[in-house]
PyMOL Python script that loads the backbone (N, CA, C, O; Angstrom):
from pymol import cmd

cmd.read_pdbstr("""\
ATOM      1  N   UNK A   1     -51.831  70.384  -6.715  1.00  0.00           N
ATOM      2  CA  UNK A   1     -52.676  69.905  -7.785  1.00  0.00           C
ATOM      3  C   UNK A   1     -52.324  68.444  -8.046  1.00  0.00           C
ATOM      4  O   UNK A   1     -51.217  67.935  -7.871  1.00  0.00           O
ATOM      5  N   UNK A   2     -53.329  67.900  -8.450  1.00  0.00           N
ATOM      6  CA  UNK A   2     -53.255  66.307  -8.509  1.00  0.00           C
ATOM      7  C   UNK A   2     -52.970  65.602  -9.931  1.00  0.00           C
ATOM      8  O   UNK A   2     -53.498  64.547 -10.281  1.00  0.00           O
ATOM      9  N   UNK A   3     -52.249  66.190 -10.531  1.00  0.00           N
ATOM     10  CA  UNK A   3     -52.418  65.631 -12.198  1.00  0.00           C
ATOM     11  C   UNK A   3     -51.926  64.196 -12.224  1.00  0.00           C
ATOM     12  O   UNK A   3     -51.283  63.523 -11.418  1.00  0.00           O
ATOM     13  N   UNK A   4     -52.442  63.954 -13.416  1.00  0.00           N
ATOM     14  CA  UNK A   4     -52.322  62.457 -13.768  1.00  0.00           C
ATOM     15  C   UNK A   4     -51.796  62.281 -14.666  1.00  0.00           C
ATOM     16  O   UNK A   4     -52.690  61.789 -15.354  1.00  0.00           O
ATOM     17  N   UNK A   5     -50.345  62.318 -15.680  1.00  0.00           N
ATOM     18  CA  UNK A   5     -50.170  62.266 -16.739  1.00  0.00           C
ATOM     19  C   UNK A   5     -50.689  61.133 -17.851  1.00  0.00           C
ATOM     20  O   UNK A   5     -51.008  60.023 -17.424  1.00  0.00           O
ATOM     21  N   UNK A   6     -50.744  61.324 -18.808  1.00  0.00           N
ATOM     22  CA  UNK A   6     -51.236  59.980 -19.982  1.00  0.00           C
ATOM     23  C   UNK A   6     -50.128  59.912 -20.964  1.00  0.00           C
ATOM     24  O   UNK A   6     -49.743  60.917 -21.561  1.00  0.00           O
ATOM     25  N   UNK A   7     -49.374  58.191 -21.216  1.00  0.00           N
ATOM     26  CA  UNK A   7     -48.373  58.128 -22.227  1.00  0.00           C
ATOM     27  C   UNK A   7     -48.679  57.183 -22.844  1.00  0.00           C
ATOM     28  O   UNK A   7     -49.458  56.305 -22.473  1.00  0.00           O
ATOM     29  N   UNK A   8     -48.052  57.249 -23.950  1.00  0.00           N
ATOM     30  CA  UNK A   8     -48.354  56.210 -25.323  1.00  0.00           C
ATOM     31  C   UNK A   8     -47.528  55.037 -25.143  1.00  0.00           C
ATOM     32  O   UNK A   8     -47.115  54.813 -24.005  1.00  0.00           O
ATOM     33  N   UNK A   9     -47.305  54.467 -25.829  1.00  0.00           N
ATOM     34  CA  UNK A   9     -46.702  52.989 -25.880  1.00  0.00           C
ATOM     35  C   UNK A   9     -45.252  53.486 -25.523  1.00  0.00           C
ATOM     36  O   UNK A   9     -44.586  52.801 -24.747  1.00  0.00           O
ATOM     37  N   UNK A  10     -44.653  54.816 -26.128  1.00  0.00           N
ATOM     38  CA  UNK A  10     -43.116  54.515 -26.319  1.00  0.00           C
ATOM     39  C   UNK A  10     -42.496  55.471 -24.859  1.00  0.00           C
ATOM     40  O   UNK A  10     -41.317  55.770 -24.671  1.00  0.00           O
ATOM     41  N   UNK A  11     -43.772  55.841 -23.880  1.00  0.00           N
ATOM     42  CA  UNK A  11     -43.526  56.618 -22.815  1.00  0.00           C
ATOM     43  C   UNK A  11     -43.511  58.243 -23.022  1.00  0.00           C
ATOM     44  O   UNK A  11     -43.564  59.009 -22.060  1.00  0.00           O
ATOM     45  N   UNK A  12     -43.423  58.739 -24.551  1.00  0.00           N
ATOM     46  CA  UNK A  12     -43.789  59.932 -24.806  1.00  0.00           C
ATOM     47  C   UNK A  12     -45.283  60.496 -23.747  1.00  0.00           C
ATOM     48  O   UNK A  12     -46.178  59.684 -23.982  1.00  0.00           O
ATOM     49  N   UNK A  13     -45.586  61.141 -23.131  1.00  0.00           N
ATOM     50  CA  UNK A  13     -46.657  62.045 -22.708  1.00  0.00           C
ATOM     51  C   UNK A  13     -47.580  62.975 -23.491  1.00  0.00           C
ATOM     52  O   UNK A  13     -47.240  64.114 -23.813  1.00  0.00           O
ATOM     53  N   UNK A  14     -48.625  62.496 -23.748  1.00  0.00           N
ATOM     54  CA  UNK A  14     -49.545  62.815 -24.385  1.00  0.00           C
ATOM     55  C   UNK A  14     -50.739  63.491 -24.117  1.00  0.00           C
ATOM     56  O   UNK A  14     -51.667  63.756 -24.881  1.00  0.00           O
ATOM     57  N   UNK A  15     -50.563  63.778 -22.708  1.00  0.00           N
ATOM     58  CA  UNK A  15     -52.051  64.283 -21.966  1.00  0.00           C
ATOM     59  C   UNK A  15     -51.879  64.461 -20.667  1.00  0.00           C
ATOM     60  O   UNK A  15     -50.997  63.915 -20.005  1.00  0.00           O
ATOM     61  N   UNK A  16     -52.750  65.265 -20.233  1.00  0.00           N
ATOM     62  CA  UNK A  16     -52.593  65.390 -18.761  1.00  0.00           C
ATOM     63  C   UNK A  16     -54.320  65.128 -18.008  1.00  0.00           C
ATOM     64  O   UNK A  16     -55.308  65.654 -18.520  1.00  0.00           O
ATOM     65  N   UNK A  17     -54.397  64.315 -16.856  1.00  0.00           N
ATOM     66  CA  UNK A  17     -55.837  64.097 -16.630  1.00  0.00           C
ATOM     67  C   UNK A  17     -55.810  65.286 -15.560  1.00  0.00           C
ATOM     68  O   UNK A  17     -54.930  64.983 -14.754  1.00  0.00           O
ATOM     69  N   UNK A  18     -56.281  66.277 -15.268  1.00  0.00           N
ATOM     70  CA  UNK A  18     -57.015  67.251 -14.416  1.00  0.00           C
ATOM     71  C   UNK A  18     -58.143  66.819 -13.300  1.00  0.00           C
ATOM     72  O   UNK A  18     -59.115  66.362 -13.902  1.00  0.00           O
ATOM     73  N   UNK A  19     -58.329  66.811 -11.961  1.00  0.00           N
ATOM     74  CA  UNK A  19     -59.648  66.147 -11.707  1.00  0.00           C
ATOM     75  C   UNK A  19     -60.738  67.662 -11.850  1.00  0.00           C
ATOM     76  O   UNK A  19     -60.230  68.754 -12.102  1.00  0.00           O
ATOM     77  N   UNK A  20     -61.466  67.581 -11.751  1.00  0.00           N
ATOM     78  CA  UNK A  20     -62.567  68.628 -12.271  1.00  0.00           C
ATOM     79  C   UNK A  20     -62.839  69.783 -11.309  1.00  0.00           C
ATOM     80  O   UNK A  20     -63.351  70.896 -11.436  1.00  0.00           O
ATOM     81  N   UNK A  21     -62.242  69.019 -10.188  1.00  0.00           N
ATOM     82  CA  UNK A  21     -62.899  70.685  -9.060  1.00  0.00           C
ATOM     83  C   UNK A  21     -61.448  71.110  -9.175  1.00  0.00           C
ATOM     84  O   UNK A  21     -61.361  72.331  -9.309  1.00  0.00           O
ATOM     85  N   UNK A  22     -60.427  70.558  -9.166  1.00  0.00           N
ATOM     86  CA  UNK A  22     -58.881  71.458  -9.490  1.00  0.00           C
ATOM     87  C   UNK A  22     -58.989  71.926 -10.484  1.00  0.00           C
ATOM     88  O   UNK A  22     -58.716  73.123 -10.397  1.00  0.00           O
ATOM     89  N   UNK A  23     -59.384  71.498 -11.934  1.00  0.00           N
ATOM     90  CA  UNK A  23     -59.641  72.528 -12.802  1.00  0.00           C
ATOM     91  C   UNK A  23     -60.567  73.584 -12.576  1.00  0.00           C
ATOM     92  O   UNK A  23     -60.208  74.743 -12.366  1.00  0.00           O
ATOM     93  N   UNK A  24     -61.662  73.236 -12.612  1.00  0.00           N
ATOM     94  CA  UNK A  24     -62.857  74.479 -12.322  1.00  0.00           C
ATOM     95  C   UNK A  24     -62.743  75.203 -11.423  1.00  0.00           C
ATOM     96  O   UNK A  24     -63.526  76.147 -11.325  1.00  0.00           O
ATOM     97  N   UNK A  25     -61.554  74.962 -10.308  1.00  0.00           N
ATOM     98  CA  UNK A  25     -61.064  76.506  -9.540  1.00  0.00           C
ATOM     99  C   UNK A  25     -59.988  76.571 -10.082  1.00  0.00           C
ATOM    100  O   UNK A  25     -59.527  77.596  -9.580  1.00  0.00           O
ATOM    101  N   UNK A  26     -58.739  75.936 -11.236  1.00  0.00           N
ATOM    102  CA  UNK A  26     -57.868  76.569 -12.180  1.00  0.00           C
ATOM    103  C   UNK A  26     -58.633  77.664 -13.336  1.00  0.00           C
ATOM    104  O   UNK A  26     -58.129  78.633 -13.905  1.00  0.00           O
ATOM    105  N   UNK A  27     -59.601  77.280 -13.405  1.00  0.00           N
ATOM    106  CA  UNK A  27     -60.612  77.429 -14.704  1.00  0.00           C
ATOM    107  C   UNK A  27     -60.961  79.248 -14.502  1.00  0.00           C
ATOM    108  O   UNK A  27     -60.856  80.208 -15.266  1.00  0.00           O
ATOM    109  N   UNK A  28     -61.372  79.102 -13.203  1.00  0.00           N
ATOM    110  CA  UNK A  28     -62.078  80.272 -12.932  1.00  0.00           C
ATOM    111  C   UNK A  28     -61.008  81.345 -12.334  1.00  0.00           C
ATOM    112  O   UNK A  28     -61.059  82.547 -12.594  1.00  0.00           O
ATOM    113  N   UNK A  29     -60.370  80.947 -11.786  1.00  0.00           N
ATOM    114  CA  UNK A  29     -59.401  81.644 -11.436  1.00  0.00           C
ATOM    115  C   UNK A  29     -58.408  82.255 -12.262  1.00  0.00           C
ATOM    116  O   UNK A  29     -57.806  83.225 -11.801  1.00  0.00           O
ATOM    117  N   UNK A  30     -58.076  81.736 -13.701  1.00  0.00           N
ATOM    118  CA  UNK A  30     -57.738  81.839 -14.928  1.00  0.00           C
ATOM    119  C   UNK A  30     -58.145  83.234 -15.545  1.00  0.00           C
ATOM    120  O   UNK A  30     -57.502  84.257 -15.785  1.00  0.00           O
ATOM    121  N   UNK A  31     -59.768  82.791 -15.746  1.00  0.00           N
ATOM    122  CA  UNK A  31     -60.575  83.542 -16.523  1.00  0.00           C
ATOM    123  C   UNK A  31     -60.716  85.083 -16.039  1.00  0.00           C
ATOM    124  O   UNK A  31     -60.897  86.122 -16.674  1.00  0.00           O
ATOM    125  N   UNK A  32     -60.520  84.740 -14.307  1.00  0.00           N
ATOM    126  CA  UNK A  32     -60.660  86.163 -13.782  1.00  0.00           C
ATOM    127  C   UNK A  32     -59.638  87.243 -14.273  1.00  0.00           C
ATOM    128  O   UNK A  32     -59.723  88.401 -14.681  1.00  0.00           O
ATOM    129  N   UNK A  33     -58.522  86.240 -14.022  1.00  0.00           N
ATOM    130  CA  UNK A  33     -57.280  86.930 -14.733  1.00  0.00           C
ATOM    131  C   UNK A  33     -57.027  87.362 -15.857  1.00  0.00           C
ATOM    132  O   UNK A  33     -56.375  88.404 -15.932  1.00  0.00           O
ATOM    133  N   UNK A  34     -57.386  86.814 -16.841  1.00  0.00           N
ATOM    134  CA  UNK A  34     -57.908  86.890 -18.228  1.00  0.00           C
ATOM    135  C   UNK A  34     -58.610  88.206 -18.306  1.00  0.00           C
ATOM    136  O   UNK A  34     -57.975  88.973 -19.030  1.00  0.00           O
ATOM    137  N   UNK A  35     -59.950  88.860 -17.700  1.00  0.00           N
ATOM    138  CA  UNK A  35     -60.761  89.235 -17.790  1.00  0.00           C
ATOM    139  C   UNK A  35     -60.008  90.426 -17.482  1.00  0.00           C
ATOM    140  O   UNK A  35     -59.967  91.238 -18.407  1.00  0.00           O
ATOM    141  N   UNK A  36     -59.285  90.802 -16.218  1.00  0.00           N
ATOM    142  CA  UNK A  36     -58.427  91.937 -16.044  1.00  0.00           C
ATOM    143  C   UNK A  36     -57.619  91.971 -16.780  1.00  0.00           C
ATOM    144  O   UNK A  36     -57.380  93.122 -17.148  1.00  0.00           O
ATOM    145  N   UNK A  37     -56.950  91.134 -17.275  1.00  0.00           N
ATOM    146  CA  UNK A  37     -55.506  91.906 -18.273  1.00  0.00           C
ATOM    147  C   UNK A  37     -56.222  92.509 -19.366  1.00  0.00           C
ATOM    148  O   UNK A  37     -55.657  93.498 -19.831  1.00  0.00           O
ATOM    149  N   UNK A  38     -57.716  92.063 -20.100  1.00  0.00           N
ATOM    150  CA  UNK A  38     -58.191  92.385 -21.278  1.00  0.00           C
ATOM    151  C   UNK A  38     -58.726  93.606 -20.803  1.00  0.00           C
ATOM    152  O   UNK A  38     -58.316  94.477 -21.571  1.00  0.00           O
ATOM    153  N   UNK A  39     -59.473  94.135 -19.874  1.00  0.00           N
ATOM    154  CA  UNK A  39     -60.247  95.362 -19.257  1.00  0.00           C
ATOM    155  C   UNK A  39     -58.466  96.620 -19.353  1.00  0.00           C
ATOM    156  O   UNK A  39     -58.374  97.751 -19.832  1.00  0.00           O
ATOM    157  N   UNK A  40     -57.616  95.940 -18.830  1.00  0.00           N
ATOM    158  CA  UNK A  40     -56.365  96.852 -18.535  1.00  0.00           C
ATOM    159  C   UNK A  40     -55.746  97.123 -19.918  1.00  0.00           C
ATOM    160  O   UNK A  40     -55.518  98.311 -20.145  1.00  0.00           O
ATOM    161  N   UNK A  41     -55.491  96.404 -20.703  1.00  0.00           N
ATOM    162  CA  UNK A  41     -55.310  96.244 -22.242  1.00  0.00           C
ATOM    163  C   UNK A  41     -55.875  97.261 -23.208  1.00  0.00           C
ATOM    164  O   UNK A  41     -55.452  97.797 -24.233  1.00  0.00           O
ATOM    165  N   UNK A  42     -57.419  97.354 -22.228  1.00  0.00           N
ATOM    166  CA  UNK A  42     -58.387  97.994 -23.389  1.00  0.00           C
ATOM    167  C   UNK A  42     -58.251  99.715 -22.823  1.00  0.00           C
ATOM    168  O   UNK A  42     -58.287 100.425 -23.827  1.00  0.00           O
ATOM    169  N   UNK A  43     -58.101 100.609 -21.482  1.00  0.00           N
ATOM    170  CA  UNK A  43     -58.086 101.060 -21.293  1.00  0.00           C
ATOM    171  C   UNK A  43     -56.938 102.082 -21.939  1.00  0.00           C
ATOM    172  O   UNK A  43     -55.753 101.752 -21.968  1.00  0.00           O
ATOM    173  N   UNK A  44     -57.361 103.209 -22.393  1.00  0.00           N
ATOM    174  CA  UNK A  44     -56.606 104.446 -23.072  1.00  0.00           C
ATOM    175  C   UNK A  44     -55.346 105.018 -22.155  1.00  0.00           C
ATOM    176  O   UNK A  44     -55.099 104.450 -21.091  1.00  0.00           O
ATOM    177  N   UNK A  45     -54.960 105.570 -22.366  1.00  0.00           N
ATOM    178  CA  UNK A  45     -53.296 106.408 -21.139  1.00  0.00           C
ATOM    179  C   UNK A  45     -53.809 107.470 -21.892  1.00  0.00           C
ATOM    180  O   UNK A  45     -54.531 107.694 -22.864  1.00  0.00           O
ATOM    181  N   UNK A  46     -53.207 107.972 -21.130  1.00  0.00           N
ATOM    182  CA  UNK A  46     -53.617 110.311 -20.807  1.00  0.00           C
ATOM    183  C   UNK A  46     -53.591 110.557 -22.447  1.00  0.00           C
ATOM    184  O   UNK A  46     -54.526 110.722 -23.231  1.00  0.00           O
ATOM    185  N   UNK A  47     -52.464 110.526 -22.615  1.00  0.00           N
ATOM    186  CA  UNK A  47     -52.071 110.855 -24.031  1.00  0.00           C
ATOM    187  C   UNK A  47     -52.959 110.063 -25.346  1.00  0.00           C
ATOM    188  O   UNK A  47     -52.979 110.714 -26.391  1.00  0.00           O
ATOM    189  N   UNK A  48     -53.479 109.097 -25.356  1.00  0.00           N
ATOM    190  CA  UNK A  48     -54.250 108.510 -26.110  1.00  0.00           C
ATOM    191  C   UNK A  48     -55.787 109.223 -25.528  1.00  0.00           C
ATOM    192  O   UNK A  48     -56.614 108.610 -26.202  1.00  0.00           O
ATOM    193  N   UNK A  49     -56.195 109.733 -25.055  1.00  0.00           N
ATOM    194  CA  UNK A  49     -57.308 110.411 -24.746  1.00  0.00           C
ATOM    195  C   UNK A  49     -57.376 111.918 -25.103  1.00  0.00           C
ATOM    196  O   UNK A  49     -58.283 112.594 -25.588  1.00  0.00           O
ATOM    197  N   UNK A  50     -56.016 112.246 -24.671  1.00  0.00           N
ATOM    198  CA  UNK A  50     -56.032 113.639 -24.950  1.00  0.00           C
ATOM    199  C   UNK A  50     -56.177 113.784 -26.405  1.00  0.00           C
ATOM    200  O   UNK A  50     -57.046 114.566 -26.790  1.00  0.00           O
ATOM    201  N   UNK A  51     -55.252 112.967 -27.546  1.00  0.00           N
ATOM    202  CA  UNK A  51     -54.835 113.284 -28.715  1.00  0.00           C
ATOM    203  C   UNK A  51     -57.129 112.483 -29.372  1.00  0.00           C
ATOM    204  O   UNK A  51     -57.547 113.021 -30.398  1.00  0.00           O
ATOM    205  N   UNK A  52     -57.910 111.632 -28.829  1.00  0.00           N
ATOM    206  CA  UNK A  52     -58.967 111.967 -29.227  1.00  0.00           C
ATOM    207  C   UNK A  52     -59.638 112.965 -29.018  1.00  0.00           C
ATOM    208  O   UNK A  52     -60.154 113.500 -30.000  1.00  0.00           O
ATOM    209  N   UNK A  53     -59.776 113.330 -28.176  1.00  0.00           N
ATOM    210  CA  UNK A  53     -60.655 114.553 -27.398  1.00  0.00           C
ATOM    211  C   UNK A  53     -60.074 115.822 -28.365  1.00  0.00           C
ATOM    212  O   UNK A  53     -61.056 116.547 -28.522  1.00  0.00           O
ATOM    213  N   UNK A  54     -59.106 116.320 -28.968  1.00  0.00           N
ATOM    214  CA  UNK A  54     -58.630 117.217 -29.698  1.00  0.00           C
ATOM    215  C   UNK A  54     -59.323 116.997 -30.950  1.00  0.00           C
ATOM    216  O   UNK A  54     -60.038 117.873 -31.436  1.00  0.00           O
ATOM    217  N   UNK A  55     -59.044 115.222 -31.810  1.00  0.00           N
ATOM    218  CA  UNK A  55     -59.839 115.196 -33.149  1.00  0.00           C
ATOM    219  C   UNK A  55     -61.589 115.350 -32.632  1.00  0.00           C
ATOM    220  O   UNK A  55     -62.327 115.994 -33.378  1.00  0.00           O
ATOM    221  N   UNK A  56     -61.894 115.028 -31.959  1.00  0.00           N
ATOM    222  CA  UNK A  56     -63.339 115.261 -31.811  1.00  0.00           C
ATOM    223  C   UNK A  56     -63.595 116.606 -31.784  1.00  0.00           C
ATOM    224  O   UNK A  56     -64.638 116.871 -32.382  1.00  0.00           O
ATOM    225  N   UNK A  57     -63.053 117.523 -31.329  1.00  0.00           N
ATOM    226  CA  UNK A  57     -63.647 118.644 -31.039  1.00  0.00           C
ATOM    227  C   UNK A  57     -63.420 119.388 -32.235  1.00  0.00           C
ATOM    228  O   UNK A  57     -64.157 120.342 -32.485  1.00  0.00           O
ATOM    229  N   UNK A  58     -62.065 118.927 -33.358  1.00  0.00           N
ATOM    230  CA  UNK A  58     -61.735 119.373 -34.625  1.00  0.00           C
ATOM    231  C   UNK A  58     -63.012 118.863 -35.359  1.00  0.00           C
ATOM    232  O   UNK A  58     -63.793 119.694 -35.824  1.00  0.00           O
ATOM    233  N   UNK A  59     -63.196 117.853 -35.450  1.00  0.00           N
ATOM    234  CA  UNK A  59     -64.645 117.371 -36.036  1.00  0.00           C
ATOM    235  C   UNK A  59     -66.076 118.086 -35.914  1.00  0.00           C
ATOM    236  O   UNK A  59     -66.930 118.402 -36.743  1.00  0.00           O
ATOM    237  N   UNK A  60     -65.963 118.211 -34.439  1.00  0.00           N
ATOM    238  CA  UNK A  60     -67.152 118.926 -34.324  1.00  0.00           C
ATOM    239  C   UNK A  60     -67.168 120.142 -34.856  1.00  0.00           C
ATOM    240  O   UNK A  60     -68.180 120.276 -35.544  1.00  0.00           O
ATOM    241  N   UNK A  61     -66.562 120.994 -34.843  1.00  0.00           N
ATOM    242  CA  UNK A  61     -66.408 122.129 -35.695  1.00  0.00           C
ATOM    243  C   UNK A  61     -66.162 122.202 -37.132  1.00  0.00           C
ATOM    244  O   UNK A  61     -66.804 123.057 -37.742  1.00  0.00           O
ATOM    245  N   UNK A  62     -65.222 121.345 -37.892  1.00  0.00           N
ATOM    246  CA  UNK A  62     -65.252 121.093 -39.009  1.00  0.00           C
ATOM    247  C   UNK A  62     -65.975 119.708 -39.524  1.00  0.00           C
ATOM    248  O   UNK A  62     -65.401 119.148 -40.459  1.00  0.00           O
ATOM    249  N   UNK A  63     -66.682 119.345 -39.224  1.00  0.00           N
ATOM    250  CA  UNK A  63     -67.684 118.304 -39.685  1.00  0.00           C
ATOM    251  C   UNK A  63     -67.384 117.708 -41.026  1.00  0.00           C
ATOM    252  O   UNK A  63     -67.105 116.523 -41.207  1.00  0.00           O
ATOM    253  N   UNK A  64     -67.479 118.772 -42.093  1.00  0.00           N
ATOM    254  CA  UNK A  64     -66.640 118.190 -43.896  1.00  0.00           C
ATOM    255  C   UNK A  64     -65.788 118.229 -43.765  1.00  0.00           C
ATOM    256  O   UNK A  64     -65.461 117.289 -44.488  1.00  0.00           O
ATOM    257  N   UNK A  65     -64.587 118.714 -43.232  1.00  0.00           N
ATOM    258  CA  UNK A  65     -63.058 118.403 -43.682  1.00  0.00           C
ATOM    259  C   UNK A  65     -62.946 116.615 -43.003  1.00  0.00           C
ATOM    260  O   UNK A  65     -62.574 116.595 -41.830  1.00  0.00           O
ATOM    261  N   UNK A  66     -63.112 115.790 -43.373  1.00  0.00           N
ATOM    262  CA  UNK A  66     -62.950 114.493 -43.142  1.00  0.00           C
ATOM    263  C   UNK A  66     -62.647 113.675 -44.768  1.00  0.00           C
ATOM    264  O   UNK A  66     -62.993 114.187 -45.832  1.00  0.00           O
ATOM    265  N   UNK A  67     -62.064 112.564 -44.672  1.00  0.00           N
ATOM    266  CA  UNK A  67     -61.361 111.741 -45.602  1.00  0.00           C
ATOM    267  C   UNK A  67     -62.510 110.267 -45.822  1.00  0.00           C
ATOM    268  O   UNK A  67     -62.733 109.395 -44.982  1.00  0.00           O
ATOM    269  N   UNK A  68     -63.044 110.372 -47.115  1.00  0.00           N
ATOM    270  CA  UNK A  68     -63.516 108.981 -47.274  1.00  0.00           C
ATOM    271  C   UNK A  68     -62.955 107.778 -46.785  1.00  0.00           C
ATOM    272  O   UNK A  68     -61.870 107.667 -47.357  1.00  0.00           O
ATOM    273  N   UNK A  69     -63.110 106.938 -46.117  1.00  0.00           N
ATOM    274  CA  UNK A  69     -62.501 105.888 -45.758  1.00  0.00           C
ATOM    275  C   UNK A  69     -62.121 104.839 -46.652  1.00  0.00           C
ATOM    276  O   UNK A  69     -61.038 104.286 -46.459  1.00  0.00           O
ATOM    277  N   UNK A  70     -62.927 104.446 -47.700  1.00  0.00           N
ATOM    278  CA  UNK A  70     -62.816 103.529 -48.648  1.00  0.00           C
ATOM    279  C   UNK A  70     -61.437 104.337 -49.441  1.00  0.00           C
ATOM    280  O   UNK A  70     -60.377 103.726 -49.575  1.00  0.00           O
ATOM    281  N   UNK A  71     -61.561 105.401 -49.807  1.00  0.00           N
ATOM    282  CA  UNK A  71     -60.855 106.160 -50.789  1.00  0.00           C
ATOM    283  C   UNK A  71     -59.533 106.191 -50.501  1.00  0.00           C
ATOM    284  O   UNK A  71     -58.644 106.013 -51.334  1.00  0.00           O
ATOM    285  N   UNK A  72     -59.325 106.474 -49.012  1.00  0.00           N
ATOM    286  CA  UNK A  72     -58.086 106.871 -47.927  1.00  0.00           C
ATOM    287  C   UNK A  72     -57.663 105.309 -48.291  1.00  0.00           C
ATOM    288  O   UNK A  72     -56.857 105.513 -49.198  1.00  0.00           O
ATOM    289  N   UNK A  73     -57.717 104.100 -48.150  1.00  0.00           N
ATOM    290  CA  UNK A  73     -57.500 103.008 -47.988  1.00  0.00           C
ATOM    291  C   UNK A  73     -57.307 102.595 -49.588  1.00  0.00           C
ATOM    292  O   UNK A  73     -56.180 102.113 -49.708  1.00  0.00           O
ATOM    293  N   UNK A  74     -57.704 102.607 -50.301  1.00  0.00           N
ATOM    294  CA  UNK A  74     -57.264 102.564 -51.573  1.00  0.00           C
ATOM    295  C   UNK A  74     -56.149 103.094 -51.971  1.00  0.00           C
ATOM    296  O   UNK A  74     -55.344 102.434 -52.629  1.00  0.00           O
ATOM    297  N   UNK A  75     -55.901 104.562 -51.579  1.00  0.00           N
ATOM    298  CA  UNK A  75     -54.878 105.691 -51.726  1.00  0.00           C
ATOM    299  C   UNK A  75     -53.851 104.738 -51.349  1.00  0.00           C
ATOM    300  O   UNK A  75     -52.913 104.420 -52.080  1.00  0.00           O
ATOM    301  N   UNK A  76     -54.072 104.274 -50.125  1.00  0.00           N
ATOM    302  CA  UNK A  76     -52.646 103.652 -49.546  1.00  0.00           C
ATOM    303  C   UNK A  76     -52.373 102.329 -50.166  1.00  0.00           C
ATOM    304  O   UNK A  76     -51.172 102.062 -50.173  1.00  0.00           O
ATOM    305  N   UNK A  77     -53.251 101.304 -50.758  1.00  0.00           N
ATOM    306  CA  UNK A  77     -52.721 100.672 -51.201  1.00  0.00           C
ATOM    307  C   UNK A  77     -52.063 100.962 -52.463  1.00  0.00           C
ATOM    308  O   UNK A  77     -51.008 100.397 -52.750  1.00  0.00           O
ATOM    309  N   UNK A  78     -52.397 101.475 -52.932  1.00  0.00           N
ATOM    310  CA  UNK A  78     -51.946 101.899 -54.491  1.00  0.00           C
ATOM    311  C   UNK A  78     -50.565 102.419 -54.186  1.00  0.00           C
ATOM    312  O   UNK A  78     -49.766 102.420 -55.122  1.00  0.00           O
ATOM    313  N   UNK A  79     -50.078 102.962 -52.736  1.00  0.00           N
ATOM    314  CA  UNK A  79     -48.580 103.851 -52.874  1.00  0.00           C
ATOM    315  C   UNK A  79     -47.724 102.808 -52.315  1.00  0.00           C
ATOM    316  O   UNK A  79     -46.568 103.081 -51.990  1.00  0.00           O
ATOM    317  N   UNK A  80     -48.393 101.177 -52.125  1.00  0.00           N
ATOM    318  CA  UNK A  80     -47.191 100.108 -51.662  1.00  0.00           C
ATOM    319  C   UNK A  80     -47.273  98.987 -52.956  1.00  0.00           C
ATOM    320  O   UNK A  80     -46.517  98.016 -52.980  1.00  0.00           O
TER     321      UNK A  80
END
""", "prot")
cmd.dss("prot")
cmd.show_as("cartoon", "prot")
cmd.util.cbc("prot")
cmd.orient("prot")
């Protein structure tokens, strides 16, 4: 990579110049990466699937036994 650094009067470094096709294949190549860690990130493990698939099916059968949300969230602030 070809960088160009940029410094101020006292030689401190303040910037770096990039030329544009080294960035825009840093850029993209980045983003791809980016894009998989967030897809891998977002994906559930056994046990986080299993333990929904159990409340859903409790739900589906008990439909009213569920907790207001506003109410539940109040509850808890009030006990800190």
């Amino acid at each position: 990579m070809n960088l160009q650094f940029i410094q101020d009067n006292q030689g401190n470094t303040t910037g770096v110049f990039i030329p544009i096709d080294e960035w825009q294949s840093f850029n993209s190549k980045y983003n791809k990466l980016e894009k998989e860690e967030i897809a891998q990130a977002m994906e559930l493990t056994s046990w986080q699937k299993e333990i929904l698939d159990q409340r859903i099916a409790y739900y589906t059968i008990n439909p009213t036994d569920v907790l207001d949300f506003n109410k539940t969230i109040d509850d808890l602030e009030n006990r800190l």
